[in-house]
matplotlib code that plots the C-alpha trace (Angstrom):
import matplotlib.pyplot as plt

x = [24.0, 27.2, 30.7, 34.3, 36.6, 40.2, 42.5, 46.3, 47.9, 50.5, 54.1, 56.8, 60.6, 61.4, 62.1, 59.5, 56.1, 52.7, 49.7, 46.3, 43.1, 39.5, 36.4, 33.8, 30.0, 28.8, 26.3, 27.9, 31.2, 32.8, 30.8, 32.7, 36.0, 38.2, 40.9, 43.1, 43.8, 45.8, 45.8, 49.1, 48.7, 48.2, 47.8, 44.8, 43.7, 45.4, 45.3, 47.4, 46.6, 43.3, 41.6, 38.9, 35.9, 37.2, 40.3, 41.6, 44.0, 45.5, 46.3, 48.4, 50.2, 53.9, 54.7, 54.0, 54.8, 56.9, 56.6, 52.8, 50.2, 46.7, 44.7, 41.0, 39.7, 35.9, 35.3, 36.2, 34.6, 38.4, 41.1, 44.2, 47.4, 50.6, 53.2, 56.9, 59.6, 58.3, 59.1, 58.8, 56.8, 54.1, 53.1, 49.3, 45.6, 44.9, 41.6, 39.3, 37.2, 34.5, 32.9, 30.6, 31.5, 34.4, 37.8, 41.0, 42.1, 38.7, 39.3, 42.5, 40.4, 38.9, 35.3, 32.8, 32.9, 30.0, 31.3, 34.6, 36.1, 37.1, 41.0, 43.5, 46.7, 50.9, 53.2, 56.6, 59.8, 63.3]
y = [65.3, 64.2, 66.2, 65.5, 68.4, 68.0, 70.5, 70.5, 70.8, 73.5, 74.2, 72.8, 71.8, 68.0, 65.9, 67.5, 66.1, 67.2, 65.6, 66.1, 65.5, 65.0, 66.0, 63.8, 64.9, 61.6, 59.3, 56.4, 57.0, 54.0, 52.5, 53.8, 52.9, 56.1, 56.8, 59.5, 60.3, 62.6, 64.5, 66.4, 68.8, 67.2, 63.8, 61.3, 61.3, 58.3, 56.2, 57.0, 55.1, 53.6, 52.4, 49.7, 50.9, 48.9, 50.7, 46.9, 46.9, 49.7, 50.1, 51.9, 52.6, 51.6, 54.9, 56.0, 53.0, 53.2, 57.1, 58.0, 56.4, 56.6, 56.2, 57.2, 58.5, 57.7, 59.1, 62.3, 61.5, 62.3, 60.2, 61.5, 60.9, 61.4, 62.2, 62.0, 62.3, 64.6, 64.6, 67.2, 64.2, 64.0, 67.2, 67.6, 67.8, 65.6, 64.3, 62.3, 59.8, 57.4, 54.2, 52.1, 48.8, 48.1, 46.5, 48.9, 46.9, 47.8, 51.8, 51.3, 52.1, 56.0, 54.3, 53.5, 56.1, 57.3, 61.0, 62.8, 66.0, 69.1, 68.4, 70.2, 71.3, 70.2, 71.5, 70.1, 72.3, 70.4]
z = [59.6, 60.6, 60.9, 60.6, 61.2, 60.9, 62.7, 63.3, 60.0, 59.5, 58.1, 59.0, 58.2, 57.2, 60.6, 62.3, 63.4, 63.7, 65.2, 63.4, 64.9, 63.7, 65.7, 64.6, 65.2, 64.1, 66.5, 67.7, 66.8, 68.6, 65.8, 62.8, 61.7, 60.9, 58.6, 57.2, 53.6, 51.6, 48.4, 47.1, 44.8, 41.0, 42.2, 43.2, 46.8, 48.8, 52.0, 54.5, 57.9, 59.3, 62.7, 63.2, 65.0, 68.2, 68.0, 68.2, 65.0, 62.7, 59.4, 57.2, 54.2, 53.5, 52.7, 56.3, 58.4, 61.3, 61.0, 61.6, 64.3, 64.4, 67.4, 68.7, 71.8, 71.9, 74.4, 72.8, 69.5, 67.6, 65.9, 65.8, 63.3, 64.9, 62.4, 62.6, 60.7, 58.2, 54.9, 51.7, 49.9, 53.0, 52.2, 51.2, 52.2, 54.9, 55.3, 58.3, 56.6, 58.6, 57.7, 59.4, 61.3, 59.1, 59.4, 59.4, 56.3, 54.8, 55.4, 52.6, 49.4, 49.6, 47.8, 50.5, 53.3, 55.3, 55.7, 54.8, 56.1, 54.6, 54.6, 56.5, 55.1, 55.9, 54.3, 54.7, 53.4, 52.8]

ax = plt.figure().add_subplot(projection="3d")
ax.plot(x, y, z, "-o")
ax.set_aspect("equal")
plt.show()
């Protein structure tokens, strides 16, 4: 059975960044197209960013452009989010999510994935 663990989430002040990564336990993983979503507390769970299984193109939401990257090592089995320029409304539950041989732009809607993680938490204070 495959495993994605996320690690790297934390508390920190607005302005700040963080980088999460996600340890995937999956076979083939240069096969899977990763992506991260988020939940905040009272709200539906969301998109955030998302890389094809080539690691050719990237996706993400507007919210987050120009402020977080994602990016893959395969040879490492993790994806990683680098997030800067924190702010109070990025805080939430951030969770690794894999699908099979799909685009980056097919990674934005959370229906569909082969695995999820457990979520790791940021917290961002003003």
């Amino acid at each position: 059975q495959a495993r994605l663990v996320e690690s790297g989430g934390g508390l920190v002040q607005a302005g700040d960044s963080l980088r999460l990564s996600c340890a995937a336990s999956v076979r083939t993983f240069s096969s899977y197209a990763m992506g991260w979503f988020r939940q905040a507390p009272g709200k539906e769970r969301e998109f955030v960013a998302a890389i094809s299984w080539t690691g050719g193109s990237t996706y993400a939401a507007d919210s987050v452009k120009g402020r977080f990257t994602i990016s893959r090592d395969n040879a490492k089995n993790t994806v990683f989010l680098q997030m800067n320029s924190l702010k109070p409304e990025d805080t939430a539950v951030y969770y690794c999510a894999a699908r099979y041989h799909v685009t980056a732009q097919a990674m934005g809607v959370r229906e569909g994935m082969d695995y999820w993680g457990k979520g790791t938490l940021v917290t961002v204070s003003s």
